[in-house]
N, C-alpha and C positions, 0 to 999 in steps of 0.2 A: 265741271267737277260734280263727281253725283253724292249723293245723300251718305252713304254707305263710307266715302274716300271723309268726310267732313267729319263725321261719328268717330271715327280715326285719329282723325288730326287735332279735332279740338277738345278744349281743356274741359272736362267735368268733373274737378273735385266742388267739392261744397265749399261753400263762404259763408258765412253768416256774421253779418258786421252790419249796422245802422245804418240805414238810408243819410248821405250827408246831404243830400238835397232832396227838400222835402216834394213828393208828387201829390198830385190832388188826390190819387187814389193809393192808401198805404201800403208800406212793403208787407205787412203781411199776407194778403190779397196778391201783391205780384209773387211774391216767394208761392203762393198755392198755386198760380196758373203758371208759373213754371216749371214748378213740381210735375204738373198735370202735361202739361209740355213733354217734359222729357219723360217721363211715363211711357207715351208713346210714341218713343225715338227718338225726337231731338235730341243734339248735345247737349248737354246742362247749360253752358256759357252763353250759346244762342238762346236758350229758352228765357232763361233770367232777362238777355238784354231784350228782346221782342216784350216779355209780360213788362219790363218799367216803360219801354217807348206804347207800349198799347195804350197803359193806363195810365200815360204820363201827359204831360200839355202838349197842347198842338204843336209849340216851336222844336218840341223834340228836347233832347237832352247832347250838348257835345262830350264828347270821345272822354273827355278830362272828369264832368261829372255822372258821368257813368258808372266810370271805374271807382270816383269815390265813392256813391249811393249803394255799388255792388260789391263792392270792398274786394276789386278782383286790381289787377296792372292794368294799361295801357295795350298789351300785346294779346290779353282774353278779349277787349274789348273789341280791337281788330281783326283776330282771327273768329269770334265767336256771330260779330255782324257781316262777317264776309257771305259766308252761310245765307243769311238774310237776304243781303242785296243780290247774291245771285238769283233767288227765289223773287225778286220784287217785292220781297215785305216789307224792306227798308228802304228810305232815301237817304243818300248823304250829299249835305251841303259843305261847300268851304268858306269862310269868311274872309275877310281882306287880312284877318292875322293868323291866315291858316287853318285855324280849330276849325275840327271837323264835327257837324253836330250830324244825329241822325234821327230822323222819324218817322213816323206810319203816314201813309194818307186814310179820310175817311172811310173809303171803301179799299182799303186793303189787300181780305183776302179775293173781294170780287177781281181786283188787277191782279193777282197769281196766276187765280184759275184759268182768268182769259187768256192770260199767255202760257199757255203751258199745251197748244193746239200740236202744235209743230215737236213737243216734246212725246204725247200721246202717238202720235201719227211714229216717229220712231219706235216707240217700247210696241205699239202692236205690229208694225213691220217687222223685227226682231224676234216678238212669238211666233209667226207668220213661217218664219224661216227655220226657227224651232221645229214646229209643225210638222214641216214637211221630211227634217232631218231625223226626227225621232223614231227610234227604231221599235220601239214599243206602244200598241196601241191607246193604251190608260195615257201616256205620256202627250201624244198627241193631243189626246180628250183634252185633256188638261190645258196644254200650247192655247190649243183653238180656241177651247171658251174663255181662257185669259184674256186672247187678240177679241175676240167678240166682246168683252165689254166695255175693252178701252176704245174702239170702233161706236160700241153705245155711247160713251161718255162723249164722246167727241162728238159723235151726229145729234145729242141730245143737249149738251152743253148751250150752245147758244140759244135755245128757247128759254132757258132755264134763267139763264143773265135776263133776255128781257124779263121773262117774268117776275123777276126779280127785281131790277129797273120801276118796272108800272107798280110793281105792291108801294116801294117805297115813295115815289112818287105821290102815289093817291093816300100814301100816308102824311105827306107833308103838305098837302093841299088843307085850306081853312075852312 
């Protein structure tokens, strides 16, 4: 399901109700970087639950105190993280009583981008075909250099991860 069909489907009115479980990093701070989130297109509902699991503890937050801390139901929580885990931004565990909790890992958005090789390789195939169907030449222009950058992104991507890899690495060395 793409970005666009999710924008559609899920919920984005505002809430604003008290964090009932308190995070190390306060909701006002997640309410701005969800703000900032959906700004630039996320759904509100996703935004909100990605900024509390960003800046929330490692175990993550289950399905139950979610909804309480973002003062949304049970069914915003669901359809607003679905969003998420298609993307790989979210993990969801089960526990032996069911509750579903959900959270980031360290490196995040590095696991997105990495998988997202096979997703590039489609959208420029796609302009590709564009391309060549376009009956106007500006339109072409346009096709082409779209398909040429996500053709960059992808042949350029993986040096990028490692370098990224060795910065943080030689950052954590003593």
């Amino acid at each position: 399901m793409n970005f666009v069909k999710y924008a559609l489907l899920t919920e984005r009115s505002p809430v604003n109700s008290p964090a009932a479980t308190p995070a190390p990093v306060g909701p006002p701070f997640t309410e701005r970087l969800a703000a900032q989130l959906a700004a630039q297109g996320w759904p509100r509902a996703s935004a909100r639950i990605f900024a509390a699991l960003l800046a929330g503890p490692d175990a993550g937050y289950t399905a139950t105190s979610l909804a309480s801390q973002l003062g949304v139901g049970a069914s915003a929580i669901s359809n607003g993280a679905r969003m998420l885990r298609d993307l790989e931004l979210v993990q969801v565990t089960r526990g032996n009583d069911r509750q579903v909790t959900y959270h980031v890992q360290p490196d995040v958005w590095l696991r997105a981008i990495v998988h997202r090789d096979a997703s590039l390789r489609a959208l420029e195939d796609l302009l590709r075909e564009g391309q060549t169907e376009a009956g106007d030449a500006s339109a072409a222009a346009r096709l082409a250099d779209t398909a040429d950058f996500f053709a960059f992104l992808r042949e350029h991507l993986p040096t990028l991860v490692e370098q990224w890899r060795a910065t943080r690495a030689s950052e954590k060395m003593p």
